[in-house]
Backbone as JSON, one array per atom type, in Angstrom:
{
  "sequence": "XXXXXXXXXXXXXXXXXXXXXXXXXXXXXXXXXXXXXXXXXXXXXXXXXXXXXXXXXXXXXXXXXXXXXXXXXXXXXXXXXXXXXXXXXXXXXXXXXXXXXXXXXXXXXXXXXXXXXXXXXXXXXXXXXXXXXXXXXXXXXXXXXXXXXXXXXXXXXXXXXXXXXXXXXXXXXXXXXXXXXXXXXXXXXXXXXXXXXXXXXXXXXXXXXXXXXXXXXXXXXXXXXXXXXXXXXXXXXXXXXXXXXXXXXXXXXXXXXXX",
  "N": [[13.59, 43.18, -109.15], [15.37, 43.12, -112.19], [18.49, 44.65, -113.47], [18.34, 45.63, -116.06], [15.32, 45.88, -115.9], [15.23, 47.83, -114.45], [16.57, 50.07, -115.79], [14.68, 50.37, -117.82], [12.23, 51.18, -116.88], [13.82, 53.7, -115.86], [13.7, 54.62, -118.63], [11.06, 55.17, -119.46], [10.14, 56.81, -118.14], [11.79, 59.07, -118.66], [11.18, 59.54, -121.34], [8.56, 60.62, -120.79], [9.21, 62.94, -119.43], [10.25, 63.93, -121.84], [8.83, 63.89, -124.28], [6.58, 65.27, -123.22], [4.32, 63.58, -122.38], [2.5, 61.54, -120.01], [2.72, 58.9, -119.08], [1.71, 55.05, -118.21], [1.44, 53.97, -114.81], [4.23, 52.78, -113.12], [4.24, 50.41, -111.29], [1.45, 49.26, -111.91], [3.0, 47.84, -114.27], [5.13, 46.89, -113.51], [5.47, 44.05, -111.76], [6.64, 43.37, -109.55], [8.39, 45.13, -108.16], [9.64, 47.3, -106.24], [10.4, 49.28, -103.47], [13.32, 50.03, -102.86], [13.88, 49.59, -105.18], [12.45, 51.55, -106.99], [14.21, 53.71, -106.27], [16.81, 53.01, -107.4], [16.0, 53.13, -109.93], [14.85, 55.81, -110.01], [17.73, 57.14, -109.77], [19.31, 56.3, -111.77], [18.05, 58.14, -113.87], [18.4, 60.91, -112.52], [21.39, 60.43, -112.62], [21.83, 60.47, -115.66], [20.43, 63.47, -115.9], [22.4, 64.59, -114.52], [24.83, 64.06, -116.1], [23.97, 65.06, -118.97], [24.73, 67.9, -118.14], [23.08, 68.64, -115.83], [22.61, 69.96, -112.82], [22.98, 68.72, -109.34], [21.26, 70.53, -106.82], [20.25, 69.99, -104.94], [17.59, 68.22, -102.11], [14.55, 66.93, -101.94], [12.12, 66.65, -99.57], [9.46, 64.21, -99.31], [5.85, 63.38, -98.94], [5.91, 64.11, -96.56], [4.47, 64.68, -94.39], [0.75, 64.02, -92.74], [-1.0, 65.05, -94.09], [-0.81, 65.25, -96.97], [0.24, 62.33, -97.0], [-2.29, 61.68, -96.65], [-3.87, 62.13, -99.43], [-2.1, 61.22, -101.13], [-2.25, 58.69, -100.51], [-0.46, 56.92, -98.94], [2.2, 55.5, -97.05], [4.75, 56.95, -95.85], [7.24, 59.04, -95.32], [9.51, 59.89, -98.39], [11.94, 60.42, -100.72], [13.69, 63.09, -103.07], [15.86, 64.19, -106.01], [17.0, 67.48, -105.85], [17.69, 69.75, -109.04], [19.36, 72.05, -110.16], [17.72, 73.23, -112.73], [15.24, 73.11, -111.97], [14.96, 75.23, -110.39], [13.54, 78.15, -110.02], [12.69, 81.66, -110.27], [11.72, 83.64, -107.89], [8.57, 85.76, -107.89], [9.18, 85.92, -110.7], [7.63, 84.89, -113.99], [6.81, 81.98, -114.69], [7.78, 79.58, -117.2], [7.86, 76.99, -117.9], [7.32, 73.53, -118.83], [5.12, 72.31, -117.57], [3.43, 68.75, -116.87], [1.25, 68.31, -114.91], [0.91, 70.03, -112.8], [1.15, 70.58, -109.68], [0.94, 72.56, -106.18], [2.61, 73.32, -103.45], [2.9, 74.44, -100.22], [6.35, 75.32, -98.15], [8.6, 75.43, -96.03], [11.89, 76.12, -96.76], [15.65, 75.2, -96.29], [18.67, 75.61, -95.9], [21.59, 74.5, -96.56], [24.51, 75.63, -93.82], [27.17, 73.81, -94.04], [27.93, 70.14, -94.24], [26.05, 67.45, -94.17], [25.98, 63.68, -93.09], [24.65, 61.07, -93.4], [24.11, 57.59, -91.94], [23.13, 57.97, -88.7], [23.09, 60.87, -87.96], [21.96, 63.5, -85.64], [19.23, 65.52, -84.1], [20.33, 67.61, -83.38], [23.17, 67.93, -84.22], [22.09, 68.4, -87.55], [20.92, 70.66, -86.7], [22.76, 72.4, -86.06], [23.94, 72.58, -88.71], [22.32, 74.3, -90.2], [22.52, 76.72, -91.89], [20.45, 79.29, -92.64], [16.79, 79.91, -93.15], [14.13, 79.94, -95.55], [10.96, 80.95, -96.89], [9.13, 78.78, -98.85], [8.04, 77.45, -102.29], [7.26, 74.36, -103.87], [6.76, 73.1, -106.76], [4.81, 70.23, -107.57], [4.7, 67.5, -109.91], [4.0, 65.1, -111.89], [4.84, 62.51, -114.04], [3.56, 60.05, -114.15], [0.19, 58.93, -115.52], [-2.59, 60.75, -114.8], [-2.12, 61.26, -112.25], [-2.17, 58.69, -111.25], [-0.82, 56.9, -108.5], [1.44, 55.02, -106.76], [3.82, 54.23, -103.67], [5.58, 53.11, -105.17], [5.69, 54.17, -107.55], [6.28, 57.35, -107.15], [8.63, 57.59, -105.89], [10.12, 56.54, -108.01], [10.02, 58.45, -109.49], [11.25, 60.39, -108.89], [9.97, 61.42, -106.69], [7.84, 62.9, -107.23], [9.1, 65.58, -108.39], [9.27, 68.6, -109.46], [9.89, 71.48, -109.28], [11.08, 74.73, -107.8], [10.84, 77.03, -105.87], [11.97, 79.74, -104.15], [11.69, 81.94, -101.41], [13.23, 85.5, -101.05], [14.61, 86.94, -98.28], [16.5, 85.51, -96.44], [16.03, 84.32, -93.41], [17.54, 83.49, -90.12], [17.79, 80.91, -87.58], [17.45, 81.05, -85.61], [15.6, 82.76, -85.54], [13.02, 82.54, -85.61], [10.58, 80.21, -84.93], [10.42, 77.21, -86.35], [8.38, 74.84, -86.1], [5.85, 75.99, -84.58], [5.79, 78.07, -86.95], [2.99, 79.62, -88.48], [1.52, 78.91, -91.83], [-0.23, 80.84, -94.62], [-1.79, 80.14, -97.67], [-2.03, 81.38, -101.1], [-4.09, 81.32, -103.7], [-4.32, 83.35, -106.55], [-5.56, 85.4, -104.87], [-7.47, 84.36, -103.23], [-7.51, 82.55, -100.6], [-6.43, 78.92, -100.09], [-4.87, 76.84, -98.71], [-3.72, 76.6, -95.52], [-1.46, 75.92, -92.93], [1.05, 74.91, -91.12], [4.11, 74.92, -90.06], [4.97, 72.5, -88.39], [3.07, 70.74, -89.07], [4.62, 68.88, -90.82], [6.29, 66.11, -89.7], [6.66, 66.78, -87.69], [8.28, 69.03, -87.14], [10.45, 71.19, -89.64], [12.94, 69.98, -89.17], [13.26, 67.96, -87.97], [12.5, 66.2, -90.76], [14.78, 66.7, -91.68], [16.69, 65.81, -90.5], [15.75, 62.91, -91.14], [16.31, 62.85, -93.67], [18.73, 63.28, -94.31], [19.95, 61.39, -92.79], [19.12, 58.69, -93.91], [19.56, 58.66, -96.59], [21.94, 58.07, -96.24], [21.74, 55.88, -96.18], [21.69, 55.4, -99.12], [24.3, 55.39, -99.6], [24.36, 58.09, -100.06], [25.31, 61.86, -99.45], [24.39, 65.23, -97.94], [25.48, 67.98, -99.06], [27.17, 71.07, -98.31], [26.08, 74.13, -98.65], [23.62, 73.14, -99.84], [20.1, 72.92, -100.89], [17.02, 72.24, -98.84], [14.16, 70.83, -98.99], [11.54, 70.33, -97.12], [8.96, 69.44, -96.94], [5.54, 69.46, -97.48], [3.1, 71.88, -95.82], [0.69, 71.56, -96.07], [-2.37, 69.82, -97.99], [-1.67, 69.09, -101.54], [-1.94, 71.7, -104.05], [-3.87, 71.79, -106.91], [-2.55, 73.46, -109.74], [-3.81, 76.12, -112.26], [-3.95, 77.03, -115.66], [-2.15, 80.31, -115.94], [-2.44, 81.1, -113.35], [-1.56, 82.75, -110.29], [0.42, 82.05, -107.12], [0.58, 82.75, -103.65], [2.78, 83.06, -100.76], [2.61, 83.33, -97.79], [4.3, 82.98, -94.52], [4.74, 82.72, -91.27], [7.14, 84.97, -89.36], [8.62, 84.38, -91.25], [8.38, 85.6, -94.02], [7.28, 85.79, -97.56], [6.85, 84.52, -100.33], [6.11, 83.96, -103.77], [4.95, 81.91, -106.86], [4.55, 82.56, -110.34], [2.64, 81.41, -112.77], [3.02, 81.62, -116.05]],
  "CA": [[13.76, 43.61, -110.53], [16.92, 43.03, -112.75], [18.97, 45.44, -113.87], [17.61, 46.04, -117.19], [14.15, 45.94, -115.76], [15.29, 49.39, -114.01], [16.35, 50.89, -117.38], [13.35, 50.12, -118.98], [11.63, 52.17, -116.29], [13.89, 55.01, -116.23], [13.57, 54.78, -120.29], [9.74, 55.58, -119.74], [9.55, 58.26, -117.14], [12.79, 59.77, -119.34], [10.46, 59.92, -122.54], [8.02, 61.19, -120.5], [10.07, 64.13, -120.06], [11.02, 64.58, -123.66], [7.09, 64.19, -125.34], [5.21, 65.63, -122.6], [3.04, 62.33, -122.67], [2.37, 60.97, -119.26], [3.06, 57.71, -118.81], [0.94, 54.33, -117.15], [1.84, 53.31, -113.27], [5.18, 51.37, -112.89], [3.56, 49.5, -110.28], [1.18, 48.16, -112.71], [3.58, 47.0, -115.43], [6.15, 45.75, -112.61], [4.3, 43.37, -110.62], [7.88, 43.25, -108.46], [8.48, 46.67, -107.81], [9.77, 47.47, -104.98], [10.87, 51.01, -103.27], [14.47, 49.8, -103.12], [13.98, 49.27, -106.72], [12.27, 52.71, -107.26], [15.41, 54.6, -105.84], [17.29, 52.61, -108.04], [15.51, 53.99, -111.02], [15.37, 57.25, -109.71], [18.97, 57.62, -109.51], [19.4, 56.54, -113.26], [17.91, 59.29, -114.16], [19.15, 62.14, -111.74], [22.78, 60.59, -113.62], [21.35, 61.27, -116.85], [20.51, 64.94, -116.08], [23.72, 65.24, -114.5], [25.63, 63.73, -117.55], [23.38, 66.25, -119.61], [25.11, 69.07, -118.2], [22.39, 69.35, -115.19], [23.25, 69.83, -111.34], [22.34, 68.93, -108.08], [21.89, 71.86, -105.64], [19.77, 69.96, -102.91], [16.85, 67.18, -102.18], [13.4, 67.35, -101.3], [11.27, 65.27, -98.34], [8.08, 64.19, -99.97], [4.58, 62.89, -98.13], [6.18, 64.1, -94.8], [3.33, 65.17, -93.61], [-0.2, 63.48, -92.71], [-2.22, 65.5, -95.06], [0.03, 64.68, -97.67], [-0.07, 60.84, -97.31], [-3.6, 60.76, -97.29], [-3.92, 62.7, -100.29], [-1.45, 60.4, -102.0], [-2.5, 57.08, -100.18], [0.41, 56.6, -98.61], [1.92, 55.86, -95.47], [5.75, 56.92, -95.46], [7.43, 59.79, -96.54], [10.18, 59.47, -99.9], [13.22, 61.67, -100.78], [14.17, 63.12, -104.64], [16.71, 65.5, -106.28], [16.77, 68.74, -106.51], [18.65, 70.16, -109.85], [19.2, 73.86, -110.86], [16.88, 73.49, -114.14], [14.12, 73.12, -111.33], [14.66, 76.79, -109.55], [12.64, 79.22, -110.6], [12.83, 82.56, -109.37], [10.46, 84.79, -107.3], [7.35, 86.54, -108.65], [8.87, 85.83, -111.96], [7.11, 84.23, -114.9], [7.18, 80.35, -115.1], [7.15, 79.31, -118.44], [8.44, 75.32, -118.14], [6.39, 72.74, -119.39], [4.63, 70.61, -116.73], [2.38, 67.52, -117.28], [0.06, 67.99, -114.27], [1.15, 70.58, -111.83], [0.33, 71.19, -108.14], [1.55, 73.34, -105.2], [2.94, 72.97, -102.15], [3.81, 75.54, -99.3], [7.43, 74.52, -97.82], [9.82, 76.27, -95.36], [13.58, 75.46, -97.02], [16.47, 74.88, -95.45], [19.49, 75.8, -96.61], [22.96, 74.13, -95.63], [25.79, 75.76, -94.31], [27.96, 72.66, -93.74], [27.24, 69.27, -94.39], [25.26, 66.19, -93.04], [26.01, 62.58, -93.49], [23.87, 59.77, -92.29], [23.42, 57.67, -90.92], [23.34, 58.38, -87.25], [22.95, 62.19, -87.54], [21.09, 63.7, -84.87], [18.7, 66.6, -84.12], [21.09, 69.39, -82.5], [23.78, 68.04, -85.49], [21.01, 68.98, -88.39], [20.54, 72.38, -86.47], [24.29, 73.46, -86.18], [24.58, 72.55, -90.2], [21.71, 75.27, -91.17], [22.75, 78.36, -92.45], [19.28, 79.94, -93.24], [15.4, 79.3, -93.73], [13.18, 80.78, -96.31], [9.43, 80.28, -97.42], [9.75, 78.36, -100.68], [6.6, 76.53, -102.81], [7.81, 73.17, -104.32], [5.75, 72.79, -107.83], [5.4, 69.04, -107.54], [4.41, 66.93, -111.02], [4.24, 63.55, -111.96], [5.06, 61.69, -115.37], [2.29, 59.3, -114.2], [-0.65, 59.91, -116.1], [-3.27, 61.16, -113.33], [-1.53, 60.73, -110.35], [-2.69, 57.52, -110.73], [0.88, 56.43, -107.99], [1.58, 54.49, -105.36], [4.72, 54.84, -103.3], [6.97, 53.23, -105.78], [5.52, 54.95, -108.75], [6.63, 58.24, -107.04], [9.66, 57.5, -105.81], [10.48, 56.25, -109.14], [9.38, 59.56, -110.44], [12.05, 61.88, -108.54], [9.33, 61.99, -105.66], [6.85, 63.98, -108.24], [9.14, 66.58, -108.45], [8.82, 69.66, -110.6], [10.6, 73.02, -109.59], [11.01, 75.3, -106.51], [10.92, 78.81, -105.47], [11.98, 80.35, -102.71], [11.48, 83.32, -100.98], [14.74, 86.66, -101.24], [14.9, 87.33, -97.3], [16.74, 85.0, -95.59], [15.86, 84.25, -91.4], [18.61, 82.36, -89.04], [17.07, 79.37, -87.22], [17.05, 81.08, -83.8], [14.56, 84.23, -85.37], [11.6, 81.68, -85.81], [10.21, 78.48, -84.63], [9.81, 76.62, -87.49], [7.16, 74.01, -85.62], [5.07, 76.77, -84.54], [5.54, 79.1, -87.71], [1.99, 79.54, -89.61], [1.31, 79.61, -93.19], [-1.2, 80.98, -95.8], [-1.59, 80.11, -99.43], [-3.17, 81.92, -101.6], [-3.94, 81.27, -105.14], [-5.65, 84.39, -107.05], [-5.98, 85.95, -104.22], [-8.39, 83.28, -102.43], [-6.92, 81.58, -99.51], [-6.8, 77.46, -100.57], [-4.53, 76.04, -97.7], [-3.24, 77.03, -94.03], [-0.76, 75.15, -91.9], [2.53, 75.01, -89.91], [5.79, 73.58, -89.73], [4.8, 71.38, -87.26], [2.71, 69.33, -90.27], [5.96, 68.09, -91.36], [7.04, 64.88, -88.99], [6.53, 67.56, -86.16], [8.85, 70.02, -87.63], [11.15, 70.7, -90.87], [14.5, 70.23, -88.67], [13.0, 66.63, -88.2], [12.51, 66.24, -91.46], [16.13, 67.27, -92.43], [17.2, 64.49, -89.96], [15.03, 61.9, -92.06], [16.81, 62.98, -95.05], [20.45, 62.95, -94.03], [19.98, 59.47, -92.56], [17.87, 57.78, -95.2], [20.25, 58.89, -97.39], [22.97, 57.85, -95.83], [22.04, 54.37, -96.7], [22.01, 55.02, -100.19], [25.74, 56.34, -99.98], [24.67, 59.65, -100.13], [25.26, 62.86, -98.41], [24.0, 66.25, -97.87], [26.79, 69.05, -98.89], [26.57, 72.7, -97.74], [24.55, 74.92, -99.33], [21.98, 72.57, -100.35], [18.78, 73.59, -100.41], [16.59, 70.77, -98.61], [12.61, 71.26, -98.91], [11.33, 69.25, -96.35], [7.64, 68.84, -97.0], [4.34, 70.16, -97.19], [2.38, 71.94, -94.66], [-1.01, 71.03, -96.32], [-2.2, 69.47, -99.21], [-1.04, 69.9, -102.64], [-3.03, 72.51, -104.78], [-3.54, 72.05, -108.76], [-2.13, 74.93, -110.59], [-4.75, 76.03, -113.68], [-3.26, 78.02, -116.21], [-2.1, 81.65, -115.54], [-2.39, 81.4, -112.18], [-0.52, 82.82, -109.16], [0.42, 81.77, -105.74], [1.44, 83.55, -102.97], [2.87, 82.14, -99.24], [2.9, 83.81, -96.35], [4.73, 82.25, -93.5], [5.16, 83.7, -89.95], [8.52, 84.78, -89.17], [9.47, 84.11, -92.36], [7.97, 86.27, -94.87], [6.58, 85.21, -98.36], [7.68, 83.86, -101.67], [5.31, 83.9, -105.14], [5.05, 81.82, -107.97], [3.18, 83.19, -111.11], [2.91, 80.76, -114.38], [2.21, 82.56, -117.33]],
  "C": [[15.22, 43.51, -110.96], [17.1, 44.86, -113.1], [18.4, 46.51, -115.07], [15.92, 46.48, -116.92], [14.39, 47.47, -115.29], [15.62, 50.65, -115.1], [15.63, 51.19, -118.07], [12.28, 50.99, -118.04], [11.94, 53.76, -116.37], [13.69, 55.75, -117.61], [12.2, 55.76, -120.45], [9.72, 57.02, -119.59], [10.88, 59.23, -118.14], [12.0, 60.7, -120.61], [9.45, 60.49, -122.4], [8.36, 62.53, -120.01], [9.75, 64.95, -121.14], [9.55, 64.88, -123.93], [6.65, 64.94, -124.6], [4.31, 64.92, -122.52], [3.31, 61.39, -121.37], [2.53, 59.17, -119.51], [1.89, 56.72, -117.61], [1.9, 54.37, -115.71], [2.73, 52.43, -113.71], [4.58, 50.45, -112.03], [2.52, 48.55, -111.0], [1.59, 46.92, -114.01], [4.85, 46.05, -114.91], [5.65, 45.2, -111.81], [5.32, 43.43, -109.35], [8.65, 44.2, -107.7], [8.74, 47.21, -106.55], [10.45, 49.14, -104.35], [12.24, 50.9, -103.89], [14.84, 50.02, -104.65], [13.52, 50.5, -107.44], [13.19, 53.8, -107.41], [16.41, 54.25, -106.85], [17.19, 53.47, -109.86], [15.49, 55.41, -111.22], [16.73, 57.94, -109.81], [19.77, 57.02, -111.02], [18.97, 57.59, -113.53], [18.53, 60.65, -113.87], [21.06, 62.24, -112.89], [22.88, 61.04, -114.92], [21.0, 62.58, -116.78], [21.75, 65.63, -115.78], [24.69, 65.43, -115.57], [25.16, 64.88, -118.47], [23.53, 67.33, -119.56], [24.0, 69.95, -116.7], [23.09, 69.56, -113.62], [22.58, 69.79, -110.15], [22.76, 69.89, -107.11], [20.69, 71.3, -104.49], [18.44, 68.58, -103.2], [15.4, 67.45, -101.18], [12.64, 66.1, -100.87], [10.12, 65.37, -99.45], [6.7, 63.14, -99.09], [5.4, 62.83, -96.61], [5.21, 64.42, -93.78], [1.49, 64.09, -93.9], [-1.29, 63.78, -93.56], [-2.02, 64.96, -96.97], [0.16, 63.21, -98.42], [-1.24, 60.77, -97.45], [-3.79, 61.3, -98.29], [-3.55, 61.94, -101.28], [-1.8, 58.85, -101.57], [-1.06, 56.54, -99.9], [0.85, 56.65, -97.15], [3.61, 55.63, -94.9], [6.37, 57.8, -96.1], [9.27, 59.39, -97.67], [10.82, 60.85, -99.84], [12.94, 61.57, -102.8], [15.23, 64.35, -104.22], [16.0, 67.0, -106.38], [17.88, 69.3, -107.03], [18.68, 71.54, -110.23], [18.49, 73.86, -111.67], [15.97, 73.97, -112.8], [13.83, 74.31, -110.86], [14.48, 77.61, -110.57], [12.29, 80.74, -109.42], [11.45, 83.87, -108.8], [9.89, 85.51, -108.24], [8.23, 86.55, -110.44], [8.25, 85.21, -113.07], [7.33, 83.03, -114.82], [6.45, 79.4, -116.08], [7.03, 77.46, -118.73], [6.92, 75.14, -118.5], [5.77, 71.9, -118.47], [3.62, 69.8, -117.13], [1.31, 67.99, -116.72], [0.17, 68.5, -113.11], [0.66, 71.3, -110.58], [1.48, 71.93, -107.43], [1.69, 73.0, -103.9], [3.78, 73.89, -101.2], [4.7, 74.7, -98.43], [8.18, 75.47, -97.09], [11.72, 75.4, -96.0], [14.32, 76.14, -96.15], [17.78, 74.73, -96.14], [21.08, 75.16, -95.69], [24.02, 75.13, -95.93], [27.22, 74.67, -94.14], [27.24, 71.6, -94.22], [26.91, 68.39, -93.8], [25.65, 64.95, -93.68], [26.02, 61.27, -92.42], [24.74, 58.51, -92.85], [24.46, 57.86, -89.46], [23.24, 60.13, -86.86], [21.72, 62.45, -86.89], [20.92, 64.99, -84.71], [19.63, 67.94, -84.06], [22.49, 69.16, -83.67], [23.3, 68.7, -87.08], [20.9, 70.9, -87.66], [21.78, 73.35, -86.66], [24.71, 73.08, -88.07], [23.2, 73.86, -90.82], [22.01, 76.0, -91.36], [21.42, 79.13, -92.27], [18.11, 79.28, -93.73], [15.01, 80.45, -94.55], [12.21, 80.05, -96.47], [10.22, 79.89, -99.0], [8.01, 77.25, -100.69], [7.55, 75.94, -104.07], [6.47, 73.19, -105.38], [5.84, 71.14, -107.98], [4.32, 68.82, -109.41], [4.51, 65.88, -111.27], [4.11, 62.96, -113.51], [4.4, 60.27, -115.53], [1.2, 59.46, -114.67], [-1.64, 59.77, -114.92], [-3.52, 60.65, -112.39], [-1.75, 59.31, -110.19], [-1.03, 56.64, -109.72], [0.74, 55.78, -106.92], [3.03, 54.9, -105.17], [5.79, 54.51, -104.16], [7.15, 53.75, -106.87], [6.17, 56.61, -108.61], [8.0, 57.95, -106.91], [10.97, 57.5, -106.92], [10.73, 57.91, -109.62], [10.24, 60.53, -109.74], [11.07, 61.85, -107.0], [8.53, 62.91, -106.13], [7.13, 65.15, -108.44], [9.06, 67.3, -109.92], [9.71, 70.42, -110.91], [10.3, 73.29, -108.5], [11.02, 76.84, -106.88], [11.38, 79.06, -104.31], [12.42, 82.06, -102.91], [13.24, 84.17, -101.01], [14.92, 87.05, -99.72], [14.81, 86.42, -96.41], [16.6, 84.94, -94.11], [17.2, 83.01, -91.0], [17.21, 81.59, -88.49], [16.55, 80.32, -85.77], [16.35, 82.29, -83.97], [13.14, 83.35, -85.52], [11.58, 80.27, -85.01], [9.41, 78.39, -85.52], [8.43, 75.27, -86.88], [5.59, 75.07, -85.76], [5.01, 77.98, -85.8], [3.97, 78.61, -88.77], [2.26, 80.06, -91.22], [0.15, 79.76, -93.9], [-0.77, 80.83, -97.42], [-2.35, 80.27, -99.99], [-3.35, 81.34, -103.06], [-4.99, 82.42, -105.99], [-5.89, 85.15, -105.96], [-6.73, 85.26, -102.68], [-7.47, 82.23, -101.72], [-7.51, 80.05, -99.84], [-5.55, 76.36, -99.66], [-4.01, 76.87, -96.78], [-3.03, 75.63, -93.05], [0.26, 75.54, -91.11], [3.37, 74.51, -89.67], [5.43, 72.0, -89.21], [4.32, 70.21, -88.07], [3.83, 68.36, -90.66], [6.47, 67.03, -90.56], [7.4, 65.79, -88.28], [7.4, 68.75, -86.56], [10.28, 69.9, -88.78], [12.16, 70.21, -90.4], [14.21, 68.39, -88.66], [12.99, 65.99, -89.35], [13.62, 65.82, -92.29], [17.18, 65.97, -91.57], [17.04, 63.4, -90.62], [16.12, 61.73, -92.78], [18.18, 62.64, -94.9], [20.35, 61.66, -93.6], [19.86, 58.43, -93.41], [19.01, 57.88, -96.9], [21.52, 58.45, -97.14], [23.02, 56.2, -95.92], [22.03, 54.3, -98.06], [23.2, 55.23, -100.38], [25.79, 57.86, -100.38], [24.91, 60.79, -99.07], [24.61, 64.4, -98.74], [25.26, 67.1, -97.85], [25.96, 70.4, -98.72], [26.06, 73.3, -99.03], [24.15, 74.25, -100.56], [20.51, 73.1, -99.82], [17.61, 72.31, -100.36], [15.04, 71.47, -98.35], [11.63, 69.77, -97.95], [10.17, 68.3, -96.29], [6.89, 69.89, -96.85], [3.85, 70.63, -96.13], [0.74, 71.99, -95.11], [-0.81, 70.62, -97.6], [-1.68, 70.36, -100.42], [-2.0, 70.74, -103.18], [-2.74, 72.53, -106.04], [-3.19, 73.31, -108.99], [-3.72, 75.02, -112.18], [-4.02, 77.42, -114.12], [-3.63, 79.48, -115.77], [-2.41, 82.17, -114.08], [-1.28, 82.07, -111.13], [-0.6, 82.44, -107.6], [1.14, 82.86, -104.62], [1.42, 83.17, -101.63], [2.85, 83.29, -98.69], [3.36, 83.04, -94.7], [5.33, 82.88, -92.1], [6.35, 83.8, -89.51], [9.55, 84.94, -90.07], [9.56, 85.18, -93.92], [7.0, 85.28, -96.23], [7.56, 85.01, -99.64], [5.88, 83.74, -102.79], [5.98, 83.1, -106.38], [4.04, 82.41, -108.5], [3.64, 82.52, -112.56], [1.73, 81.48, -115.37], [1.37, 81.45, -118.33]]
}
């Protein structure tokens, strides 16, 4: 794809934004489309929210997990931003506007130092964490229904939305994040249960991905970023006025509730 051809993408998914009016599949209107070329697009945009006065405070793994890809038909997982508009704070109200919003239980990962790939390795990723919390990633897509493949997301931020996370920070060495379980409730009614471990065997793996992978776009991971690594089960639609609520072993819980 040229140059302009990547403008004319971020142009869409931009206006899809602004109206609230989903948008077709890039993948079907770019026959040439390529990830490379997704990231590309992606990162027009992210500059445009920055320019706009927005900010990056961290980046989230996306289809890291096996339940995940098949869900999405995919078979690799994808990075996006994460900007301050996006955080949204515990059990309070969440009024934003989304297109087409689902849920996703997530252990974050908070930096206290930073990472920069490539070549960073496991026990490097562990001495840069500061702190985990439960957190639920609201993912969304400016595709109109879901219809995505991997470069349609990618394109798309990685379908992000908004985050939450949980108010009672854990160190790394009070949990095992592989082995930590979670419940998610919605309404009350339990609608997924998993475990770190879903994530490319655990989030710390994950957080390796990311710093690397990133490290070929010229980017890096600075301290206290807040890195959401992936799902531990599928996503779950939101339907209006709903609430969620995690529970994660070790970890405690975190709630959204959209009014």
């Amino acid at each position: 794809m040229t140059s302009s051809a990547h403008e004319s993408a971020a142009a869409r998914l931009l206006e899809a934004y602004r109206s609230g009016q989903a948008t077709s599949p890039l993948s079907a209107d770019f026959p040439d489309f390529t990830v490379e070329d997704a990231y590309q697009v992606q990162m027009i945009q992210v500059g445009r929210w920055v320019a706009d006065g927005d900010r990056i405070v961290g980046h989230k793994v996306g289809l890291s997990s096996r339940a995940m890809q098949r869900q999405m038909r995919v078979d690799r997982p994808d990075f996006g931003h994460l900007t301050q508009s996006m955080a949204f704070t515990d059990e309070a109200p969440i009024t934003a506007g989304f297109l087409q919003p689902r849920i996703e239980p997530e252990i974050a990962l908070v930096l206290g130092r930073g990472l920069s790939g490539p070549g960073v390795t496991l026990a490097q990723a562990i001495s840069a964490v500061d702190y985990v919390l439960p957190a639920l990633e609201i993912i969304d897509s400016r595709i109109a229904n879901w219809r995505i493949g991997i470069v349609d997301t990618v394109a798309d931020n990685a379908s992000s939305g908004g985050f939450v996370v949980g108010q009672r920070p854990r160190l790394l060495r009070e949990v095992d994040l592989a082995f930590a379980g979670a419940v998610l409730t919605r309404d009350g009614e339990i609608v997924g249960t998993g475990a770190g471990g879903a994530v490319l065997g655990g989030p710390l793996n994950s957080l390796v991905w990311l710093a690397n992978t990133l490290g070929g776009f010229g980017e890096s991971l600075a301290a206290g970023s807040v890195v959401l690594p992936g799902s531990m089960t599928k996503a779950v639609p939101v339907t209006r006025g709903c609430s969620f609520h995690l529970q994660v072993a070790g970890l405690g819980h975190v709630s959204a509730v959209f009014a």
